[in-house]
LUMDREN-521361 format. One record per residue (C-alpha): x, y negated, z; residue in three letters; residue number from 1. Coordinates in nm, 4 decimals, always signed. Layout:
BEGIN
NODE         u         v         w   aa    i
NODE         X         Y         Z  ALA  NUM
...
END
This chain:
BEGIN
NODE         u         v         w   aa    i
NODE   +0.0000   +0.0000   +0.0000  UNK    1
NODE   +0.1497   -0.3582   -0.0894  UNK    2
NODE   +0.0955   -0.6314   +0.0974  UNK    3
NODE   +0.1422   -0.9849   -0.0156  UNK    4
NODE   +0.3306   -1.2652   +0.1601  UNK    5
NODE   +0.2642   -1.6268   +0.0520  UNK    6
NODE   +0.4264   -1.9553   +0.1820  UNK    7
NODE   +0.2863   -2.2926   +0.1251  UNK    8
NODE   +0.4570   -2.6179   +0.0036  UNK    9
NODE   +0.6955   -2.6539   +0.3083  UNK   10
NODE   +0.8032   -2.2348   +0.2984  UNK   11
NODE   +0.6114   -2.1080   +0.5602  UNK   12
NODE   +0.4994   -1.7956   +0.5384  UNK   13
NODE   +0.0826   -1.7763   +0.5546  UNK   14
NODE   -0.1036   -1.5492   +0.7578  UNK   15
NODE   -0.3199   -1.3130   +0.5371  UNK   16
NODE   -0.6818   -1.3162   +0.6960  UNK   17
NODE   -1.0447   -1.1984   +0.5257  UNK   18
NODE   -1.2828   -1.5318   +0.5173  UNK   19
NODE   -1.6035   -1.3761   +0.4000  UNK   20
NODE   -1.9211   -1.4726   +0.3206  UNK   21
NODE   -2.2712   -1.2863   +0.4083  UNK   22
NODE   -2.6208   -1.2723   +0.2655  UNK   23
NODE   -2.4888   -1.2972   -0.1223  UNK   24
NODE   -2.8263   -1.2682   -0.3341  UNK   25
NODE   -3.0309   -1.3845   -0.0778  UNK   26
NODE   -3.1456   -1.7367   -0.2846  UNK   27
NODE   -2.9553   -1.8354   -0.6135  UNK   28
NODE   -2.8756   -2.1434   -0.4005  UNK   29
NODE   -2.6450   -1.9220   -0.1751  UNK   30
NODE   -2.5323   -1.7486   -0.4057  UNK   31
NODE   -2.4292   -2.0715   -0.6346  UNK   32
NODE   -2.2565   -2.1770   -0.2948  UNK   33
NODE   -2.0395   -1.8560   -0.2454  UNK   34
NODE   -1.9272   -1.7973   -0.5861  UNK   35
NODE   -1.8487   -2.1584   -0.6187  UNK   36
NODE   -1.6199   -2.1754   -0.2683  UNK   37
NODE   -1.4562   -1.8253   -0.4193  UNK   38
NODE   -1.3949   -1.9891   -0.7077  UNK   39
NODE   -1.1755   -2.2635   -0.4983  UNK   40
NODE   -0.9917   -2.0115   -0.2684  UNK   41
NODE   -1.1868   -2.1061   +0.0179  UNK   42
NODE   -1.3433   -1.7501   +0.0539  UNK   43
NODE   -1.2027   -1.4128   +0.0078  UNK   44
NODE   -1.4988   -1.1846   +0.0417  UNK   45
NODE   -1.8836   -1.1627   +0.0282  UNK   46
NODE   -2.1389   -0.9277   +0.0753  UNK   47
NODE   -2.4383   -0.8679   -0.1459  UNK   48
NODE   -2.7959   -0.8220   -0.0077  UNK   49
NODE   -2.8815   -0.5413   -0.3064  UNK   50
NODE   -3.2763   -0.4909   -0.1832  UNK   51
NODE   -3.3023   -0.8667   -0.2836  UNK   52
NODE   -3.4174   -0.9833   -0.6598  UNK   53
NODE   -3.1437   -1.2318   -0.6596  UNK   54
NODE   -2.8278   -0.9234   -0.6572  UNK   55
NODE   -2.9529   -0.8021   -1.0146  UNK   56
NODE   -2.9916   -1.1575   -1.1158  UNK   57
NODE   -2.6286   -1.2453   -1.0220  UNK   58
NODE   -2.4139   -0.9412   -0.9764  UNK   59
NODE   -2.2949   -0.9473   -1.3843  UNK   60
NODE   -2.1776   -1.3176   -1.3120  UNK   61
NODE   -1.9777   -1.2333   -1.0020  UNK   62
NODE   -1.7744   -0.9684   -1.1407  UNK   63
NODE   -1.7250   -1.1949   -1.4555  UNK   64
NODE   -1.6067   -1.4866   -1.1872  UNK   65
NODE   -1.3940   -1.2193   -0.9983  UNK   66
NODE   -1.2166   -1.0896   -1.2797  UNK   67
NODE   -1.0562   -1.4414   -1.2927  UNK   68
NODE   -1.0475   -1.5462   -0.8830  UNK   69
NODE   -1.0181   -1.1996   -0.6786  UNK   70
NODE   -1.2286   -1.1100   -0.3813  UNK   71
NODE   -1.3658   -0.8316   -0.2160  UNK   72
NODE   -1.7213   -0.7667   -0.3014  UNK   73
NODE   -1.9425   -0.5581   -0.0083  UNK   74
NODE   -2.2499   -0.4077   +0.0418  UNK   75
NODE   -2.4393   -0.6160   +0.3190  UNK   76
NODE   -2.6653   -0.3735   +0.4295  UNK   77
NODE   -3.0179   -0.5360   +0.5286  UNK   78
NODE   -3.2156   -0.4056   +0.7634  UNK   79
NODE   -3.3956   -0.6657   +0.9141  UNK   80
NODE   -3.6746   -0.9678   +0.8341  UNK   81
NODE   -3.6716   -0.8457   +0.4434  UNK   82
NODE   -3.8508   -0.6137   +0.1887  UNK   83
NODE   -3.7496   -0.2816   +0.1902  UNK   84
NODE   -3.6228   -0.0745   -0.1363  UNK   85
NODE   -3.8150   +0.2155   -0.0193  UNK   86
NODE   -4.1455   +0.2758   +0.2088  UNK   87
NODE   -3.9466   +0.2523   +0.5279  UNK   88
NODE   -4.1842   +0.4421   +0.6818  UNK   89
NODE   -4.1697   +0.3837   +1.0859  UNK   90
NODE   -3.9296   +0.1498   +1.0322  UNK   91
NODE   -4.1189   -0.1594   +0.7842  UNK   92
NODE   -4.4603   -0.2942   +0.9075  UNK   93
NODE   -4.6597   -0.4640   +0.6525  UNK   94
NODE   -4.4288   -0.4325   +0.3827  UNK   95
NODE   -4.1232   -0.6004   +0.5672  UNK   96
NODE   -3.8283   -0.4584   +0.7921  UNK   97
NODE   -3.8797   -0.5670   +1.1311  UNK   98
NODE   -3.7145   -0.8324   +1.2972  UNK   99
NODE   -3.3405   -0.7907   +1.4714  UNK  100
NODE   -3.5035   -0.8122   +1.8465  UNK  101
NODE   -3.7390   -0.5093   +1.7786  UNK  102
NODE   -3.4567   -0.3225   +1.6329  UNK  103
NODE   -3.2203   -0.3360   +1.8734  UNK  104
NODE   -3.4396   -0.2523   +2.1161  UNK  105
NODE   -3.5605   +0.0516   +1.8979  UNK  106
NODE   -3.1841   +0.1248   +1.8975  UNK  107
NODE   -3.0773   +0.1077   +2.2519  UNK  108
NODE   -3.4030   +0.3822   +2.2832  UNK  109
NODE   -3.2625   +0.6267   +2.1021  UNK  110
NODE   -3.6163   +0.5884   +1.9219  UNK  111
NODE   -3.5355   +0.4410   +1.5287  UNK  112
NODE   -3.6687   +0.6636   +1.2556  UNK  113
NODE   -3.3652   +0.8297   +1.0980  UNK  114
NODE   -3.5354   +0.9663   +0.8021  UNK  115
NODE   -3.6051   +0.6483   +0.7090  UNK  116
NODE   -3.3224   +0.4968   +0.8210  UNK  117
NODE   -3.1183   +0.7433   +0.6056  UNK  118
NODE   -3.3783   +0.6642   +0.2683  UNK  119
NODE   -3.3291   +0.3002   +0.2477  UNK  120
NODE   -3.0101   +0.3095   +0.3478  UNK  121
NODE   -2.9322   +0.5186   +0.0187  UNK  122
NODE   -3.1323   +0.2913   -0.1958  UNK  123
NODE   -2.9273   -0.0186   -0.0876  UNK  124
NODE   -2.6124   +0.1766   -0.1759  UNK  125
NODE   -2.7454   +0.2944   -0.4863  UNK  126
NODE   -2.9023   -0.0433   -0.6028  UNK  127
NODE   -2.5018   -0.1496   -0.5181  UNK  128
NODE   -2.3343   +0.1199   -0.7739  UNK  129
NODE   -2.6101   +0.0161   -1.0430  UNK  130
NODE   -2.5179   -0.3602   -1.0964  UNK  131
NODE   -2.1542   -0.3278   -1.0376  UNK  132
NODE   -2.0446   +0.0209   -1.1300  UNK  133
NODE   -1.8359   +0.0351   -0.8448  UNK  134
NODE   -1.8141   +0.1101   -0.5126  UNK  135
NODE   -1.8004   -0.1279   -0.3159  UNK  136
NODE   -1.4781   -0.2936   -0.1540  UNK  137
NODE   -1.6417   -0.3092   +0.2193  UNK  138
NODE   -1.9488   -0.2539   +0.4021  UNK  139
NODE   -2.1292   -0.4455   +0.6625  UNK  140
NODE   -2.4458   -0.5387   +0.7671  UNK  141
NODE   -2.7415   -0.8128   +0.7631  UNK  142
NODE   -2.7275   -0.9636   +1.1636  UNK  143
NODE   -2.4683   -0.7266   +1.2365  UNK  144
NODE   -2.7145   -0.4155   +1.2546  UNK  145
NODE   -2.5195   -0.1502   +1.0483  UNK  146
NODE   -2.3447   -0.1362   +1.3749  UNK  147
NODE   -2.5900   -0.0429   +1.6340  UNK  148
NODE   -2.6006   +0.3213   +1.7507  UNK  149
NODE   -2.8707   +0.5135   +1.5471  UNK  150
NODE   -2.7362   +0.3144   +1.2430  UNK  151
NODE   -2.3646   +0.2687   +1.2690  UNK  152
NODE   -2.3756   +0.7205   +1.2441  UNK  153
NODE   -2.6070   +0.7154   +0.9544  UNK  154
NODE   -2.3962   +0.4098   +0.7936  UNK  155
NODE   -2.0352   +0.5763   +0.8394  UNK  156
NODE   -2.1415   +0.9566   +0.6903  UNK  157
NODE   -2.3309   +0.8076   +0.3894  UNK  158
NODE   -1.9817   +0.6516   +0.3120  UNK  159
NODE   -1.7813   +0.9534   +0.3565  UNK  160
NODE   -2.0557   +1.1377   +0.1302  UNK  161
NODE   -2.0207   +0.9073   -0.1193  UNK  162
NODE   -1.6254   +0.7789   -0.1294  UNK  163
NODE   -1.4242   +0.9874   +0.0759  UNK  164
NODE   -1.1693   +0.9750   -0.2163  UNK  165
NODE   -1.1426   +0.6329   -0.1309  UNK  166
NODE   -1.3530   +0.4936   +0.1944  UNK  167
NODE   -1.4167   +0.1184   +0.1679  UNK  168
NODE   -1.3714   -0.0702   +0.4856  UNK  169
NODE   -1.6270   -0.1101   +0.7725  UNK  170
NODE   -1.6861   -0.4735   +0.9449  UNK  171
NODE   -1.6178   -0.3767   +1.3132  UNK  172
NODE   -1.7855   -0.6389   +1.4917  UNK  173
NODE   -1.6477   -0.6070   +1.8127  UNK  174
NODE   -1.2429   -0.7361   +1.9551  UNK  175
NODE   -1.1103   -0.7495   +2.3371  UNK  176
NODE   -1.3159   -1.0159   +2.4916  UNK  177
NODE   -0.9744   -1.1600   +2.6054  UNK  178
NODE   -0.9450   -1.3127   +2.2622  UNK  179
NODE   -1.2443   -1.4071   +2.2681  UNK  180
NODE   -1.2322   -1.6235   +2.5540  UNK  181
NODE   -0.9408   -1.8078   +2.3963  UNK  182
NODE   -1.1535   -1.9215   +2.1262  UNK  183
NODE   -1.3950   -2.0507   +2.4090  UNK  184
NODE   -1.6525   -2.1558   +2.1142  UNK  185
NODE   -1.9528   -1.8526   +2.0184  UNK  186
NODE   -1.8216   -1.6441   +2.3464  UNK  187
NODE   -2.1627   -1.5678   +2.4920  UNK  188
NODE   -2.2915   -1.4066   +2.1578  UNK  189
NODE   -1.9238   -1.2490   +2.0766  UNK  190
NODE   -1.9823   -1.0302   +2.4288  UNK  191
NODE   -2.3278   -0.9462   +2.2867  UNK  192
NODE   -2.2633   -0.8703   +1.9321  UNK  193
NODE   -1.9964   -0.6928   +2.0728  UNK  194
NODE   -2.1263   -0.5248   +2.3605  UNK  195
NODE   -2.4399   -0.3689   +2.1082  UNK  196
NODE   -2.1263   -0.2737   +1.8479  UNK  197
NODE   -1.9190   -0.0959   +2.0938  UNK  198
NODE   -1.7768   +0.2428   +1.9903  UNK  199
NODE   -1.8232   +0.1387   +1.6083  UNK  200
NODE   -1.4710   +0.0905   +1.5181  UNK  201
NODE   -1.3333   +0.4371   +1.6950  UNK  202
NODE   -1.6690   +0.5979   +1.5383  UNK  203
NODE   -1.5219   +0.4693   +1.1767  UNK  204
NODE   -1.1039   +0.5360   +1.2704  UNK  205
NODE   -1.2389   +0.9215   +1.3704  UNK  206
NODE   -1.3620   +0.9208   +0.9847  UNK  207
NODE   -1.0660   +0.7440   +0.8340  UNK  208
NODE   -1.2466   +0.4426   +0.7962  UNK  209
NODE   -1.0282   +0.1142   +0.8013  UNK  210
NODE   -1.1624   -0.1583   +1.0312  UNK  211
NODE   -1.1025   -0.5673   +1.1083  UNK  212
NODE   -0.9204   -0.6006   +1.4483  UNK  213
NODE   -1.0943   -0.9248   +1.5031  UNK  214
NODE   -1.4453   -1.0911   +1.4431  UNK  215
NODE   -1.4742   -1.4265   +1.4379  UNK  216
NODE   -1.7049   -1.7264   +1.3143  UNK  217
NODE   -2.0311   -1.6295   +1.6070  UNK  218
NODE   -2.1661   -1.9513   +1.6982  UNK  219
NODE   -2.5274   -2.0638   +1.7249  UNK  220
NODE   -2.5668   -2.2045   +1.4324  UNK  221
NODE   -2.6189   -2.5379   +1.6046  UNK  222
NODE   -2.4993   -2.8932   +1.4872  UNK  223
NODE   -2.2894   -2.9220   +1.8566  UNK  224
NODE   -2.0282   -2.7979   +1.7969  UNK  225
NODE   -1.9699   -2.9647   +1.4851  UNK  226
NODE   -1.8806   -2.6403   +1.2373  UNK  227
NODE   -1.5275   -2.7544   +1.1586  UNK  228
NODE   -1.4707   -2.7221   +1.5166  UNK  229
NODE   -1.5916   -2.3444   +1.5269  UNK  230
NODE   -1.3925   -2.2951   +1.2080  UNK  231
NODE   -1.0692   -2.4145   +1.3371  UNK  232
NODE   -1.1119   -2.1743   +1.6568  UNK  233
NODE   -1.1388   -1.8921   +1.4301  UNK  234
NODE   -0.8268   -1.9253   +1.2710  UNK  235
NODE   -0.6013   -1.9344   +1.5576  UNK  236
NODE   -0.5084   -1.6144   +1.7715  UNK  237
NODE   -0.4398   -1.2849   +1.8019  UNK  238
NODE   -0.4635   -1.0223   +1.5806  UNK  239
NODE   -0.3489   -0.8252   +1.2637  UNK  240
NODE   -0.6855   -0.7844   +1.0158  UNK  241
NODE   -0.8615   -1.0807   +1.1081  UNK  242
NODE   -1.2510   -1.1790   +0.9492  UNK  243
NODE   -1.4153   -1.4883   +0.9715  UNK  244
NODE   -1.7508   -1.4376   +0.8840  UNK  245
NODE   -1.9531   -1.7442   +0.7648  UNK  246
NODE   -2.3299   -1.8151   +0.6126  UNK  247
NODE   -2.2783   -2.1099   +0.3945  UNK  248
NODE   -2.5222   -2.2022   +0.1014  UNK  249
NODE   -2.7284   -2.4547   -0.1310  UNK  250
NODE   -3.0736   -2.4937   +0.0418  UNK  251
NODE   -3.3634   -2.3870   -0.2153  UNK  252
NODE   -3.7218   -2.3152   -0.1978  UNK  253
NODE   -3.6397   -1.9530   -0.2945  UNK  254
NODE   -3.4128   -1.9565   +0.0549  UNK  255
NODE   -3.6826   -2.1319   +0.2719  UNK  256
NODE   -3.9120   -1.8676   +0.1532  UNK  257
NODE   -3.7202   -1.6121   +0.2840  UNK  258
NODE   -3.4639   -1.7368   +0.5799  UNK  259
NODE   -3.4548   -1.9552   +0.8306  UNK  260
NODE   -3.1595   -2.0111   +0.8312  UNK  261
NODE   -3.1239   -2.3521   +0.6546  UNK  262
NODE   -2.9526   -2.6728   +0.7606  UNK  263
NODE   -2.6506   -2.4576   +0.9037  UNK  264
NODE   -2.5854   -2.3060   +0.5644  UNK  265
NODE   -2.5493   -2.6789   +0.4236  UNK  266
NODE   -2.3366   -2.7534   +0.6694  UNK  267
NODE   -2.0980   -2.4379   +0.6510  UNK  268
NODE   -2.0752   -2.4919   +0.2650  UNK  269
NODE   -1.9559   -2.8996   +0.3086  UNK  270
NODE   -1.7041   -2.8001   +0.5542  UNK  271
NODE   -1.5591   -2.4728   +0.3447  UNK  272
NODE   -1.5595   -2.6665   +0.0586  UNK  273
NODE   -1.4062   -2.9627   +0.1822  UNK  274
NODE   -1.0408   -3.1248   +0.2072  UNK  275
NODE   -1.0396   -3.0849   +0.5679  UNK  276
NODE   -1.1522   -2.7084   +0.5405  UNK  277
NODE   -0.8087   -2.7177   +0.3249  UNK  278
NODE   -0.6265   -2.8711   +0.5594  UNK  279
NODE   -0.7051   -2.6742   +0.8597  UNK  280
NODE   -0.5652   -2.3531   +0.6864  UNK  281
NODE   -0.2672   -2.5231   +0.6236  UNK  282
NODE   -0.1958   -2.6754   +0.9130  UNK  283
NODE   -0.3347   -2.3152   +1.1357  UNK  284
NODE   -0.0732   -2.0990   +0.9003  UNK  285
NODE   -0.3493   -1.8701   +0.7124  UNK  286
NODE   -0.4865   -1.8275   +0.3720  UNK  287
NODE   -0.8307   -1.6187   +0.2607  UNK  288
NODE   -0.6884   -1.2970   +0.1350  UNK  289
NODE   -0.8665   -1.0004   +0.0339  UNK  290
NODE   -0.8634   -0.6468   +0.3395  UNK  291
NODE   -0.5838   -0.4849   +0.1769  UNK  292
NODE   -0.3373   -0.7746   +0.1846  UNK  293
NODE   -0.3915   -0.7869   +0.5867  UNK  294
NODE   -0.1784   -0.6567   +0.8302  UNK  295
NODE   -0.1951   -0.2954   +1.0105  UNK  296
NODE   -0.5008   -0.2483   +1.2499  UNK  297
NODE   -0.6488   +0.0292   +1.4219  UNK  298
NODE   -0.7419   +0.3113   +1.1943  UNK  299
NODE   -0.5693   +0.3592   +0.8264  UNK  300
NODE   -0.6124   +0.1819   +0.5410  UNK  301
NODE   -0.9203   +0.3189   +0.3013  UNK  302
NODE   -0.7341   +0.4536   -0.0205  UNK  303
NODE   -0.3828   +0.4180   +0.1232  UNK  304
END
């Protein structure tokens, strides 16, 4: 496996580090947003939401704009708030996948619907391979719930099944809350995204399943603290196969029919796609990169 060293202007070497972006074809406004800030080097990964009309719509047009500015392209696995590929039965109510509150409490039972679980899960994957004709590069999930227990084992054999040749890697949403705490900014729902992912990363190591060593960019999608701020924290500390994760985005009527999320995305895409977003990589050391040019973590590298 090679990994690549860069330096900037002055010779310093940069720090390699995944800066990836969820929810791709969840509105052609966030998509727009996330090919555009891949398009600048501000990202180095996104993951596609492949129940969603807007995946087939777009997916030809990323791999064109990839081809020319690599990144990793996932599978974001979506399991909550949306329409489901399949009947879902037990799992969807009315058509729609339920909420993330209902789920994790469904999960922390013992009492989701694996059949289910197991069918839709397959579509997704399967609606993946179709547009791209790939696997994918990672996998993670919608509100982090391709980790929760009752998911996370369903979620780590369909990808041994399908790519044991060569396993993608698996968002581990978890880190030592130590480093954490340094970041100060997002701790409360780091130790609870966390705490629900635990056991996740060995789960995926015991399969051969690379992993991040550290998750960063949890905040509460609030306007105080300012993003930039919560952006700078999560480029500073330790570990070897760092992710930011971020949500940024063009607000459209196609989005506000289907999120909530709105104002935050805005925000995020400004900031990424700003001078100062460029200067605060410098100046912290790092540069988006895709997994494979990070450093060694737990667990080995898929494909090595």
């Amino acid at each position: 496996m090679l990994f690549v060293c860069r330096a900037d202007t002055e010779g310093n070497i940069l720090k390699a580090i995944v800066i990836c972006a969820d929810d791709y074809g969840l509105s052609d406004g966030v998509s727009a947003a996330i090919e555009d800030l891949i398009a600048r080097g501000r990202l180095s990964a996104t993951g596609a939401m492949t129940g969603l009309p807007g995946w087939k719509r777009r997916a030809a047009g990323l791999k064109a704009l990839v081809a020319h500015h690599p990144a990793d392209i996932g599978l974001h696995l979506t399991l909550t708030g949306q329409r489901p590929l399949t009947h879902a039965r037990g799992l969807a109510r009315g058509g729609r996948l339920p909420e993330i509150g209902p789920l994790v409490l469904r999960a922390l039972a013992g009492a989701l619907p694996r059949a289910a679980l197991e069918e839709e899960l397959r579509a997704q994957f399967d609606a993946f391979e179709d547009e791209w004709g790939a696997p994918p590069d990672f996998i993670d999930g919608h509100q982090h719930a391709h980790a929760l227990p009752g998911i996370r084992e369903i979620v780590i054999a369909e990808m041994t099944a399908r790519y044991g040749g060569r396993l993608p890697w698996l968002r581990n949403c978890t880190e030592p809350a130590s480093w954490a705490r340094r970041r100060r900014l997002g701790l409360r729902k780091a130790l609870v995204v966390g705490t629900l992912s635990a056991g996740s990363a060995s789960r995926a190591a015991q399969s051969g399943i690379a992993c991040n060593d550290s998750f960063r960019g949890l905040y509460g999608f609030t306007c105080d603290p300012p993003y930039r701020d919560v952006f700078r924290a999560s480029l500073a500390g330790p570990g070897e196969r760092v992710l930011v994760h971020c949500h940024p985005g063009h607000v459209d009527e196609e989005l506000r029919r289907l999120d909530p999320l709105l104002e935050p995305r805005a925000r995020e895409y400004a900031y990424l796609g700003s001078d100062e977003c460029r200067e605060d990589l410098e100046r912290a050391g790092v540069r988006p990169a895709r997994f494979t040019e990070t450093g060694q973590g737990p667990g080995s590298i898929a494909g090595a």
